[in-house]
One Martini backbone bead per residue (centre of mass of N, CA, C, O) as a GRO file, in nm:
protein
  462
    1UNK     BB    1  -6.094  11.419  10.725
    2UNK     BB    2  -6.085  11.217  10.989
    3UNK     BB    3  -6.094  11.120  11.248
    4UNK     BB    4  -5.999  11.214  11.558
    5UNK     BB    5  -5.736  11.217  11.828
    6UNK     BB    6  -5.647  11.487  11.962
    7UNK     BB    7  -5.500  11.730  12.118
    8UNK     BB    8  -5.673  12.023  12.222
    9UNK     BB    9  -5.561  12.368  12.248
   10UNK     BB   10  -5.703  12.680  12.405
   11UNK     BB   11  -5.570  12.972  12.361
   12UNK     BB   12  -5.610  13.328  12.578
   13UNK     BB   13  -5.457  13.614  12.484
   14UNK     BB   14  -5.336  13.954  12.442
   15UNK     BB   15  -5.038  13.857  12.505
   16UNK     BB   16  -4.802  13.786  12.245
   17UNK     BB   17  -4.577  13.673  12.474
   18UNK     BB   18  -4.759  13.473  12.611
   19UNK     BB   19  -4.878  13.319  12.375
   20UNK     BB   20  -4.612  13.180  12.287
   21UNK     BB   21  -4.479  13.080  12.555
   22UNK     BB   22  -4.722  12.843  12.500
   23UNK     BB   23  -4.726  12.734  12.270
   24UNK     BB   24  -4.425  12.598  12.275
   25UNK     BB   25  -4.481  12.402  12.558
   26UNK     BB   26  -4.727  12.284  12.485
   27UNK     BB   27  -4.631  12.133  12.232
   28UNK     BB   28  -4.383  11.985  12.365
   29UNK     BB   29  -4.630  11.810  12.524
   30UNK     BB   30  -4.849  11.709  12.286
   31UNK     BB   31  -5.012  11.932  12.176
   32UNK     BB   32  -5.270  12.107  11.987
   33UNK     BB   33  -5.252  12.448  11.910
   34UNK     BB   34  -5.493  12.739  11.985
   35UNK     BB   35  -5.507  13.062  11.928
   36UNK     BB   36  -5.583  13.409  12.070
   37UNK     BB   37  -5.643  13.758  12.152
   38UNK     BB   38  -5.926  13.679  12.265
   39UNK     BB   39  -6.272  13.574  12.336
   40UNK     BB   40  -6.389  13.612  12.073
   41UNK     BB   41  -6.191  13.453  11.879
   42UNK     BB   42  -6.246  13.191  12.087
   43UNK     BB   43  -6.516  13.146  11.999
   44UNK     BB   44  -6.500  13.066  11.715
   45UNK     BB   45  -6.295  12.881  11.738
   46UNK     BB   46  -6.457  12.665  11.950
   47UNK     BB   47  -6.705  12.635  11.785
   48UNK     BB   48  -6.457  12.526  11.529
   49UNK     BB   49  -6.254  12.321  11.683
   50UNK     BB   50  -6.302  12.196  11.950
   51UNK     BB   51  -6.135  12.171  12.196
   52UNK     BB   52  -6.039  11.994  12.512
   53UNK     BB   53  -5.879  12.249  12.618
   54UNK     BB   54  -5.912  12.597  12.813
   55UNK     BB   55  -5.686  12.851  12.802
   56UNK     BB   56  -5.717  13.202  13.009
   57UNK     BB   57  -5.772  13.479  13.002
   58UNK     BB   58  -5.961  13.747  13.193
   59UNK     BB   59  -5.802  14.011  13.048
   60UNK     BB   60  -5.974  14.120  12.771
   61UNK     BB   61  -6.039  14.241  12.454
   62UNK     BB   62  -6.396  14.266  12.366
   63UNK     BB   63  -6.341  13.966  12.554
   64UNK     BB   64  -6.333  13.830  12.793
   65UNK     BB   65  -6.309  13.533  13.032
   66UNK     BB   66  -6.586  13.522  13.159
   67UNK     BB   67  -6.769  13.553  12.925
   68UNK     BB   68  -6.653  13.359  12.738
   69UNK     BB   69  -6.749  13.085  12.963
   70UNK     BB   70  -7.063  13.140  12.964
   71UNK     BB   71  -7.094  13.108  12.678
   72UNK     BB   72  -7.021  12.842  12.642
   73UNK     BB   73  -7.195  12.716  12.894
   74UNK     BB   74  -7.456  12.769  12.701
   75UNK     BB   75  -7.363  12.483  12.511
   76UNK     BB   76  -7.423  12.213  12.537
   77UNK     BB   77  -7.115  12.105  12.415
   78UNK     BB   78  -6.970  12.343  12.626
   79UNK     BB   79  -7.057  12.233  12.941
   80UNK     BB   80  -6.763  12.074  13.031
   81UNK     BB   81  -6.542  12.215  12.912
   82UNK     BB   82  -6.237  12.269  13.006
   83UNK     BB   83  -6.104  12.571  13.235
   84UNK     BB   84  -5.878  12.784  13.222
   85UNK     BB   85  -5.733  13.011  13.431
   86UNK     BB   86  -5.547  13.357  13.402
   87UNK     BB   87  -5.396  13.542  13.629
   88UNK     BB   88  -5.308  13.864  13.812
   89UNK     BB   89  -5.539  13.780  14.027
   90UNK     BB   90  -5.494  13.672  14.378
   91UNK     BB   91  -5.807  13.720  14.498
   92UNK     BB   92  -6.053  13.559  14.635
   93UNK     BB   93  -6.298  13.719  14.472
   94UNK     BB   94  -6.165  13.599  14.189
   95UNK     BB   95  -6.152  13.329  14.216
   96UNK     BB   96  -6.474  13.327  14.251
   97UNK     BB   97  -6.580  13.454  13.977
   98UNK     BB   98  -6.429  13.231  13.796
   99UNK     BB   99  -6.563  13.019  13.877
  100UNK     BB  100  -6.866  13.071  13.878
  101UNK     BB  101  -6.864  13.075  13.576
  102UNK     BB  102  -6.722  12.745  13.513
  103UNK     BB  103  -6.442  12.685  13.576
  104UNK     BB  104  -6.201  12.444  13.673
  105UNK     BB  105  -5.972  12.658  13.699
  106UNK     BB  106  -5.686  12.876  13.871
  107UNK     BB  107  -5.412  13.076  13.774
  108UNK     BB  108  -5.168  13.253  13.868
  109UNK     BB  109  -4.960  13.526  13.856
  110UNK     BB  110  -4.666  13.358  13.812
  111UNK     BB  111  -4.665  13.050  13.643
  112UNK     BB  112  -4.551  12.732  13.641
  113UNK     BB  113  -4.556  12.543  13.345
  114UNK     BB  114  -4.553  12.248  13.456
  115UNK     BB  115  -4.811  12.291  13.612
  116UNK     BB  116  -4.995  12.360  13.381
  117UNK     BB  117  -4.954  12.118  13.193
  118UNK     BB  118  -5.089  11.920  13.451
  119UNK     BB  119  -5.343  12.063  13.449
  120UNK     BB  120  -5.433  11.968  13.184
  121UNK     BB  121  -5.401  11.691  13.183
  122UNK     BB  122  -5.599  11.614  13.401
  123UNK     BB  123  -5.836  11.698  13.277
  124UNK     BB  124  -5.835  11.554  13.035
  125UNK     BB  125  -5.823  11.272  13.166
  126UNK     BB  126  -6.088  11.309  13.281
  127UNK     BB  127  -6.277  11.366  13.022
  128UNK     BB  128  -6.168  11.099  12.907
  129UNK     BB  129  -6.321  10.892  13.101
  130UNK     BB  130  -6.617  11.044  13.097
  131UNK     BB  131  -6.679  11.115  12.795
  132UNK     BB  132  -6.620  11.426  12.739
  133UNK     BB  133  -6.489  11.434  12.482
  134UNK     BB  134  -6.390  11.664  12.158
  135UNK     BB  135  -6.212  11.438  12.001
  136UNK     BB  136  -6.422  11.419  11.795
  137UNK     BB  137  -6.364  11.494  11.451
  138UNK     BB  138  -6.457  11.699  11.142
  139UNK     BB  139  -6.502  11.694  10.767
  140UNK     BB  140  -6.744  11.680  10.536
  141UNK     BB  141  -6.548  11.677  10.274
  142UNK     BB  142  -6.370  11.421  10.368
  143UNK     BB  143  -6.661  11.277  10.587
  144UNK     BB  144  -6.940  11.183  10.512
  145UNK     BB  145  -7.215  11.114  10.719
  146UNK     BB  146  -7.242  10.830  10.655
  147UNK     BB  147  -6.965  10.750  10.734
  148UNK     BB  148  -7.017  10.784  11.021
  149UNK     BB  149  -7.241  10.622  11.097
  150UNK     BB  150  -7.110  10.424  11.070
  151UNK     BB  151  -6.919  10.386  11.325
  152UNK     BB  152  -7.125  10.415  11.488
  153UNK     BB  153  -7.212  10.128  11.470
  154UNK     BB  154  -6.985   9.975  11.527
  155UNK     BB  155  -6.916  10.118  11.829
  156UNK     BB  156  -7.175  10.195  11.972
  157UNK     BB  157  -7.229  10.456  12.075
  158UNK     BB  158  -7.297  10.717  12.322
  159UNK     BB  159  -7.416  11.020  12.188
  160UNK     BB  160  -7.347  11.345  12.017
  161UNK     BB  161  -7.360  11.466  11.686
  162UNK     BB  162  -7.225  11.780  11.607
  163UNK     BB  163  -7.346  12.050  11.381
  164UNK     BB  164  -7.199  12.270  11.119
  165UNK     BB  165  -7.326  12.491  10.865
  166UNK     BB  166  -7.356  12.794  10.763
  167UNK     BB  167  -7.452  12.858  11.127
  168UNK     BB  168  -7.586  12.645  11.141
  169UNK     BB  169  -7.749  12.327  11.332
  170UNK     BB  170  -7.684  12.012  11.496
  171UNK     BB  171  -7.829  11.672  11.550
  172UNK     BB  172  -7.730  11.369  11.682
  173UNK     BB  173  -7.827  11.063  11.840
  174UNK     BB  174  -7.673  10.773  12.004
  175UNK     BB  175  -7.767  10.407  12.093
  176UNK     BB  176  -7.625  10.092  12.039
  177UNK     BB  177  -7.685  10.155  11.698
  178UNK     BB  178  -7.901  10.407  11.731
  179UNK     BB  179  -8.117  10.652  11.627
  180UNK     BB  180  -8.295  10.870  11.841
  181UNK     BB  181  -8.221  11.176  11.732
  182UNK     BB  182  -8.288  11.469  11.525
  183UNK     BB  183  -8.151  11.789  11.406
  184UNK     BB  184  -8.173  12.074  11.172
  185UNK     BB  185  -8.278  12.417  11.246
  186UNK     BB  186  -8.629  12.336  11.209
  187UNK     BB  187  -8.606  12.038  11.221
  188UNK     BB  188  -8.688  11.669  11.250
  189UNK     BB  189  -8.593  11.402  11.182
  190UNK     BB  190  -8.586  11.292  10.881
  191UNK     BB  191  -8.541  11.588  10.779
  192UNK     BB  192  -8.305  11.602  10.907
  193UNK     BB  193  -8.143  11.396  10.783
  194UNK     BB  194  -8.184  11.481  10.492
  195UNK     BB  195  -8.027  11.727  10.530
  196UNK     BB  196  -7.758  11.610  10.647
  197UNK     BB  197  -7.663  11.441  10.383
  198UNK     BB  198  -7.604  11.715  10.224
  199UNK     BB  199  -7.378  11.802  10.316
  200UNK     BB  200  -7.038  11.916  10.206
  201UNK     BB  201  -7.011  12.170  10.454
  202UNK     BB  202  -6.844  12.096  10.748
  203UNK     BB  203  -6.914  12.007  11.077
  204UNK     BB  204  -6.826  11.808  11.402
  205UNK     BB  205  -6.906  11.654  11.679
  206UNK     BB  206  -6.824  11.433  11.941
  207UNK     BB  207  -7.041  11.359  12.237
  208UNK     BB  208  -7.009  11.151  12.519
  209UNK     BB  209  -7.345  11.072  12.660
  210UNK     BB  210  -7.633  11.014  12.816
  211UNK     BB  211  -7.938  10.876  12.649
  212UNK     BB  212  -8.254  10.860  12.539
  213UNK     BB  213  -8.533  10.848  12.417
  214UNK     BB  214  -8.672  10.950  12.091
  215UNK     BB  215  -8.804  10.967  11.774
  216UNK     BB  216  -8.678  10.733  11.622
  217UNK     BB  217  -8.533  10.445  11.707
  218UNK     BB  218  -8.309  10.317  11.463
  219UNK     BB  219  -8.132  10.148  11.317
  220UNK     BB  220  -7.880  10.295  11.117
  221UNK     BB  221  -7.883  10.152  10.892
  222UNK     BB  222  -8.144  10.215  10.839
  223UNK     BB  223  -8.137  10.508  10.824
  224UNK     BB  224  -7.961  10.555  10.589
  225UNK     BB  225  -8.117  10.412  10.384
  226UNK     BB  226  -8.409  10.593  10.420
  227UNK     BB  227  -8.248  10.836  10.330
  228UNK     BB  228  -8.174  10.771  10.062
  229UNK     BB  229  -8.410  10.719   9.923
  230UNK     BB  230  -8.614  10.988   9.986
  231UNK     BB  231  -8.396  11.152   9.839
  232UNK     BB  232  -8.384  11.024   9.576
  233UNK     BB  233  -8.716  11.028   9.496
  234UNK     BB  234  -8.736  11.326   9.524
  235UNK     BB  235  -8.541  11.379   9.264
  236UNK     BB  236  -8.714  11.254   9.063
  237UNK     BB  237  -9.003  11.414   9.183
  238UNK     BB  238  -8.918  11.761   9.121
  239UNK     BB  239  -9.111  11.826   8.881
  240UNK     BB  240  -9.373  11.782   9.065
  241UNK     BB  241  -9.383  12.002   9.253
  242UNK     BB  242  -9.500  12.229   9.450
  243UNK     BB  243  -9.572  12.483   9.543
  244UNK     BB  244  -9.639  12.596   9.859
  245UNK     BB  245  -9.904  12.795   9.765
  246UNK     BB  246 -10.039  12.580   9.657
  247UNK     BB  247 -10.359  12.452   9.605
  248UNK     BB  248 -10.467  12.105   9.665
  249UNK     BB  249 -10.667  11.910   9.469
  250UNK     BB  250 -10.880  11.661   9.424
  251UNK     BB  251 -10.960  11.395   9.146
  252UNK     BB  252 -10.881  11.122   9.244
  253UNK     BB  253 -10.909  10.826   9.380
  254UNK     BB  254 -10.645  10.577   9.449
  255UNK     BB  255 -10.517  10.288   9.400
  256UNK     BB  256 -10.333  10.195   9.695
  257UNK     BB  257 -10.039  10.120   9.956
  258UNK     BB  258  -9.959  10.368  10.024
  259UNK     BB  259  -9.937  10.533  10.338
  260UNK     BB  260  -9.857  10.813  10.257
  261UNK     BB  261 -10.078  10.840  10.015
  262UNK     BB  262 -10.312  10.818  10.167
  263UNK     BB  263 -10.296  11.019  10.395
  264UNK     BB  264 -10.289  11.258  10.189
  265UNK     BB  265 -10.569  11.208  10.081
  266UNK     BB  266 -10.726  11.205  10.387
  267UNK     BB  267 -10.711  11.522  10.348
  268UNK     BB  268 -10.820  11.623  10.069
  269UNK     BB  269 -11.139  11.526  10.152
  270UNK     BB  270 -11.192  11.758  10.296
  271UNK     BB  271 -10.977  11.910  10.117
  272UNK     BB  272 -10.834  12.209  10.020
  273UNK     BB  273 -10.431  12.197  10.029
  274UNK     BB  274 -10.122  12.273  10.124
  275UNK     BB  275  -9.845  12.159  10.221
  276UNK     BB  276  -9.807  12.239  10.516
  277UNK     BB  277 -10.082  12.114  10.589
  278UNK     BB  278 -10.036  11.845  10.512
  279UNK     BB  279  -9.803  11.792  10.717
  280UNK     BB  280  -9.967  11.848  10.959
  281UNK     BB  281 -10.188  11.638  10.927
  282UNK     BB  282 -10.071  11.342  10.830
  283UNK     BB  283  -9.762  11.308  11.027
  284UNK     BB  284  -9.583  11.332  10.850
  285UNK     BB  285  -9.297  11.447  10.689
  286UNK     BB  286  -9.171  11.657  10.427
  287UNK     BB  287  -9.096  11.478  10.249
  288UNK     BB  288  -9.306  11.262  10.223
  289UNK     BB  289  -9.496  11.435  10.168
  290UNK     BB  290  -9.331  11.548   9.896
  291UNK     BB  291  -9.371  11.312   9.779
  292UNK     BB  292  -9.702  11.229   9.831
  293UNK     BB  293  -9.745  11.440   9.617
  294UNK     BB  294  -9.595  11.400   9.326
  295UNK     BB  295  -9.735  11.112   9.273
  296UNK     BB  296  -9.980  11.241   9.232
  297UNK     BB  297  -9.894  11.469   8.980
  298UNK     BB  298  -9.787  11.237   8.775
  299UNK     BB  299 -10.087  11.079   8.799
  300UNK     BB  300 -10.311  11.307   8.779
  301UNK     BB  301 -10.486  11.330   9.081
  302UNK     BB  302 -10.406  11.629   9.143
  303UNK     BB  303 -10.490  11.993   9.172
  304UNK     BB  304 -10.347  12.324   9.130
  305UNK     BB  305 -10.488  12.600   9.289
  306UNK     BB  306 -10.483  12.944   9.203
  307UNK     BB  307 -10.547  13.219   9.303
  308UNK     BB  308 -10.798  13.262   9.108
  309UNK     BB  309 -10.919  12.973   9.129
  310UNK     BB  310 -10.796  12.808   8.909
  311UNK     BB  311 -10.811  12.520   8.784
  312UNK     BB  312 -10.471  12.312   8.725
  313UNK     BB  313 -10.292  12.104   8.569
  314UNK     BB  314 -10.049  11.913   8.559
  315UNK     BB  315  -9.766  11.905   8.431
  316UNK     BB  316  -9.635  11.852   8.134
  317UNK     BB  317  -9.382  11.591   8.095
  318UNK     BB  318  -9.249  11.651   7.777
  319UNK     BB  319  -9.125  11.915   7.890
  320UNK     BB  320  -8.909  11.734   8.062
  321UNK     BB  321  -8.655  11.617   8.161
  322UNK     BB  322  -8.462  11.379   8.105
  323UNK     BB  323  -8.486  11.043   8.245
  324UNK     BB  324  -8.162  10.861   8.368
  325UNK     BB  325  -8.095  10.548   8.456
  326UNK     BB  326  -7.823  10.463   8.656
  327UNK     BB  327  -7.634  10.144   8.694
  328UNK     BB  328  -7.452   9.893   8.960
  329UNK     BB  329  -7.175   9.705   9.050
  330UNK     BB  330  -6.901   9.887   9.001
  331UNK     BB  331  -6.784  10.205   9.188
  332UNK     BB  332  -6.518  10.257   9.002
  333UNK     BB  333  -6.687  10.219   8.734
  334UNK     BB  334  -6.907  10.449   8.765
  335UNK     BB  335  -6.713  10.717   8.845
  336UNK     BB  336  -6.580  10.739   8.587
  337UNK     BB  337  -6.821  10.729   8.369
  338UNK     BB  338  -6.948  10.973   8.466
  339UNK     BB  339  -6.710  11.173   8.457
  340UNK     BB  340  -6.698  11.146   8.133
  341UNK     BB  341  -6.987  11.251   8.083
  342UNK     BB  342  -6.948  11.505   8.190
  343UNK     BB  343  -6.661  11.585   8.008
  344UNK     BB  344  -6.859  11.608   7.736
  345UNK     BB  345  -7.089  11.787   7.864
  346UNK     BB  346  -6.950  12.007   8.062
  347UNK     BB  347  -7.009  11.924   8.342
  348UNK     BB  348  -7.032  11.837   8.723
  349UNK     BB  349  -6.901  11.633   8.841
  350UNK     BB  350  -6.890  11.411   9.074
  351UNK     BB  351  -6.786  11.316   9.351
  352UNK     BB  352  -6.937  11.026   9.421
  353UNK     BB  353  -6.968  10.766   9.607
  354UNK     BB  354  -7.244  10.662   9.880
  355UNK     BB  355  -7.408  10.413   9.984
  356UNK     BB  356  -7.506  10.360   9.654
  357UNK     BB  357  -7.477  10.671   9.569
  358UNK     BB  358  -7.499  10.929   9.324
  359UNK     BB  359  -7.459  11.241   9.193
  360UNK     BB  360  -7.659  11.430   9.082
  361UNK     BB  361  -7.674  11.465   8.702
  362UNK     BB  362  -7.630  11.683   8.463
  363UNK     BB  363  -7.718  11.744   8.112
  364UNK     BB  364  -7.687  11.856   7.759
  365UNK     BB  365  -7.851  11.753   7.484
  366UNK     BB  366  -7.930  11.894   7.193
  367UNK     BB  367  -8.106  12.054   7.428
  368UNK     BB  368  -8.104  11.874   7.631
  369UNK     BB  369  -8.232  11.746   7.921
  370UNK     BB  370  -8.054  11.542   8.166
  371UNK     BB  371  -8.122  11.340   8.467
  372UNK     BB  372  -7.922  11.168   8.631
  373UNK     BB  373  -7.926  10.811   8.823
  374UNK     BB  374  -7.711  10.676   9.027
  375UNK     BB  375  -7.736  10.302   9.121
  376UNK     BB  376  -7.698  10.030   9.259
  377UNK     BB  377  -7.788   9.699   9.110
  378UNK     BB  378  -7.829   9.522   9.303
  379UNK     BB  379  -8.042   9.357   9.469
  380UNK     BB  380  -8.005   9.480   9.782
  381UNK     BB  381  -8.088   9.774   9.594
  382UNK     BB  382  -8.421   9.753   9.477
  383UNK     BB  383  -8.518  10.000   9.679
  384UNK     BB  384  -8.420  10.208   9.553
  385UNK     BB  385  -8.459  10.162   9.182
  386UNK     BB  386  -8.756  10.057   9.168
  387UNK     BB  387  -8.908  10.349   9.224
  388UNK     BB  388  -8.754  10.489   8.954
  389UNK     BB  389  -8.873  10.369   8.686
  390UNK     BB  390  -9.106  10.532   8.658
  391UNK     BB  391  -8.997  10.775   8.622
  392UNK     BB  392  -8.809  10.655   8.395
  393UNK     BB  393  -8.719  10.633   8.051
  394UNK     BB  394  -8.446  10.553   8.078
  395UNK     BB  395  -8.179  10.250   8.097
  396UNK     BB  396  -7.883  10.175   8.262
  397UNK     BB  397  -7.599   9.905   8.253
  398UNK     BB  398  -7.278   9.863   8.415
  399UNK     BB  399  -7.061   9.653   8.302
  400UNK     BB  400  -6.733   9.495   8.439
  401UNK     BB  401  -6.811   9.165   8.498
  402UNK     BB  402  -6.958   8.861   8.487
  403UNK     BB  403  -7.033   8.925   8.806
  404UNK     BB  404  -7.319   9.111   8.685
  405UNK     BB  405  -7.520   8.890   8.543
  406UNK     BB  406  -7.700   8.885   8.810
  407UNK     BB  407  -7.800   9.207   8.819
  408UNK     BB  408  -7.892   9.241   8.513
  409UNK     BB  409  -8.116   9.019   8.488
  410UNK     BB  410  -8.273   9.134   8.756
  411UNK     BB  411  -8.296   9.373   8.640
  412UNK     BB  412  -8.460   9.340   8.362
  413UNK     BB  413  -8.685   9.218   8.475
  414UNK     BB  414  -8.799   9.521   8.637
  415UNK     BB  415  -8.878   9.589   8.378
  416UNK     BB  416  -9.083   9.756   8.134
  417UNK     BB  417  -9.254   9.729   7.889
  418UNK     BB  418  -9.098  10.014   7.655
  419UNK     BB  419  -8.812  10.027   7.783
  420UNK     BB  420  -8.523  10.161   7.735
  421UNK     BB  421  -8.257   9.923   7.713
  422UNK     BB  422  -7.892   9.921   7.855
  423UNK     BB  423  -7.537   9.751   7.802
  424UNK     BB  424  -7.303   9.846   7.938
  425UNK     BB  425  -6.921   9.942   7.874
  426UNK     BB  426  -6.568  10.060   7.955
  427UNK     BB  427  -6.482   9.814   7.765
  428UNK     BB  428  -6.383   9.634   7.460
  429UNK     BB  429  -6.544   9.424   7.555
  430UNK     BB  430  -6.709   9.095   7.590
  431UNK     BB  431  -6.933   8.936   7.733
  432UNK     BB  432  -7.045   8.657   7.779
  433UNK     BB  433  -7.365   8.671   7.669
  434UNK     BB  434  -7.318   8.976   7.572
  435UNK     BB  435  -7.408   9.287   7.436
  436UNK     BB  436  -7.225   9.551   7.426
  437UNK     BB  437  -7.205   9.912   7.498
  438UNK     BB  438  -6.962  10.125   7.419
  439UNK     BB  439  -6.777  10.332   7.665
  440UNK     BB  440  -6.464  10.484   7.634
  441UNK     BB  441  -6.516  10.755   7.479
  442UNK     BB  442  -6.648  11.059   7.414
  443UNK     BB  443  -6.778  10.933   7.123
  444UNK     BB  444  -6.942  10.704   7.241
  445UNK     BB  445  -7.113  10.896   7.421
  446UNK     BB  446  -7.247  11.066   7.226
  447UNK     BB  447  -7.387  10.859   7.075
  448UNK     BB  448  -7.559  10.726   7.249
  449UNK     BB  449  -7.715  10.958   7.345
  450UNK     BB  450  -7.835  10.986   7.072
  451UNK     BB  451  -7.955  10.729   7.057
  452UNK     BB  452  -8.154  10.718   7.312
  453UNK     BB  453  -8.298  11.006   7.223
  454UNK     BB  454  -8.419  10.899   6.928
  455UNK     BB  455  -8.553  10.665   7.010
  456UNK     BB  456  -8.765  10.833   7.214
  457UNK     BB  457  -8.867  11.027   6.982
  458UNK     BB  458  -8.984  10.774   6.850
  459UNK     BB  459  -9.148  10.611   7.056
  460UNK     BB  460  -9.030  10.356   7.258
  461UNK     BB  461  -9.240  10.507   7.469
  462UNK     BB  462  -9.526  10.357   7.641
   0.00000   0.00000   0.00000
């Protein structure tokens, strides 16, 4: 579903020949008209479905129209959505009880449909003036999250774009070009965005109002790479993480130029500290902290102090999945072969390619784990992939065309002696100067990997 600018009306009345009689000339006046029986139900569906205008009955059974009205204005995103109250009684205390809660209009039955509609319209556009329209929104398995900040960069909108998924909530504040501020659960900044990239499922909605200055205040294009590396790279080094509960213990003082592991270094200096700890103390976010925390028990630097007392130190590599670097520079064909690898050894293909990376693929062959990661190969993501390098096994890059063969060049340099690397593609042919291994078929695919896996058995990773 993509962004969409629809008229969105929600009706609510107990009463379902009075429901449908709106319901129908509603829509010939051109608007997409959504429904209840109560207050209750009409909570729900305004909660993920955000309407731009509530006409609601007063007397309606679970959930009156008042009640309705006031849970909406507790929200801080349905905090000015229009509100028109519909009622059988016009008594003027009647109508002050209805605006008190927070309405924006009170009409008396029987009222004229003609007028109810001018006043529906009226609200509307006063509403889409003032910029606090309701109708941005979409579903995240349509749009995912990268791709919505891409719209907020180019329109440079300033509002808040809230988040809903599986009862969660969150939101992303925006002005001028820059993400200002995000929370998301219990989590904020970094942390809140790197859990919403992951959303496959869920909704948003965009509310156009003057924003503050802040915790983030970095341009989106900069957080969007950003937050894309730094999950990147915890999947990478997800095989190192210690549970939350391990206390961890200072083994050697790495020489780095890394900010976040000082950080963290230098809270351990001090003594052992667990997870939690750590990210309290360093000041990074929890992501961070956990990927300088990683990093560390790869290099066997720290070590994990169990409840027992007794130091023990990190898990041995060897047991650990292969992890297979899969680079690209052609989207629609890397996409193709990672499915054709998926179908092969019966795993579930990846959703797509979004902003440079592909999800992540695990596979299984003759008793082996796998775990691919595949990213963009151009030069301009050396960013995100040569940090991956560290960490994977061997490396695959995927050419398509004499066009990659400057991105494949640039990648080989940045290879370290003793690393398997291939030079694949997925049709028959050969690019000048390039002897590519092909994968164009299940059994081609299965050959490669079994040739990759007996080569590193062999020794051939120093």
């Amino acid at each position: 579903m993509p962004i969409t600018e629809n008229k969105k009306i929600l009706i609510a009345d107990d009463n379902e020949s009075v429901l449908m009689a709106l319901e129908f000339n509603i829509q010939q006046a051109g608007y997409t008209v959504l429904t209840a029986a109560n207050g209750k139900e009409a909570l729900e569906i305004a909660t993920t479905e955000f309407p731009d205008v509530i006409v609601s009955d007063v007397a309606m059974p679970e959930m009156d129209g008042i009640e309705l009205c006031k849970k909406l204005r507790a929200i801080p995103e349905f905090s000015d959505i229009p509100f028109i109250f519909l009622s059988a009684h016009d008594e003027p205390k009647e109508r002050v009880r209805g605006l008190k809660s927070g309405a924006d209009d009170y009409i008396a039955k029987p009222y004229d449909m003609e007028e109810l509609i001018t006043r529906i319209g009226i609200l509307y556009d006063r509403t889409k003036k003032n910029g606090h329209s309701n109708a941005l929104s979409g579903e995240f398995r349509e749009l995912p999250l990268p791709d919505v900040l891409q719209v907020f960069e180019q329109t440079r909108k300033e509002g808040t774009l809230f988040i809903r998924s599986g009862g969660e909530k969150g939101a992303i504040s925006f002005r001028d070009g820059m993400v200002m501020d995000a929370v998301y659960r219990d989590l904020s900044g970094e942390d809140a965005m790197a859990e919403s990239f992951l959303l496959k499922e869920g909704s948003f909605n965009y509310k156009s109002h003057a924003v503050s200055s802040g915790a983030i205040a970095k341009p989106i294009t900069f957080i969007m790479m950003e937050t894309i590396r730094l999950i990147d790279e915890k999947s990478v080094l997800e095989d190192f993480m210690p549970d939350e509960r391990d206390r961890l213990m200072l083994k050697d003082i790495p020489l780095t130029d890394d900010p976040d592991v000082e950080a963290v270094v230098k809270v351990l200096q001090k003594g052992a500290a667990d997870l939690v700890e750590l990210h309290k103390s360093s000041d990074l976010s929890r992501i961070r902290t956990g990927i300088a925390i990683a990093r560390l028990m790869r290099d066997k630097q720290i070590e994990t102090v169990k409840s027992s007392g007794k130091i023990e130190p990190s898990t041995d590599t060897s047991a650990k999945p292969f992890k297979l670097l899969f680079v690209f520079a052609d989207e629609a064909g890397a996409a193709e072969v990672l499915k054709k690898i998926a179908e092969t050894f019966h795993s579930v293909s990846p959703h797509g390619i979004k902003a440079g990376a592909a999800d992540f693929l695990k596979v299984i062959v003759s008793d082996i784990i796998l775990h691919i990661f595949a990213l963009r190969g151009d030069k301009r993501f050396s960013f995100l992939w040569e940090p991956m390098l560290a960490a994977s096994y061997a490396a695959v890059f995927l050419v398509k065309s004499a066009r990659d063969i400057e991105h494949l060049e640039f990648f080989r340099s940045r290879i370290g002696s003793g690393m398997p690397f291939y030079a694949i593609s997925a049709e028959r042919s050969n690019v000048s100067g390039e002897t590519l291994r092909v994968v164009s078929s299940h059994e081609d695919i299965k050959e490669f990997f079994s040739e990759v896996l007996t080569e590193f058995s062999a020794g051939s990773r120093k």
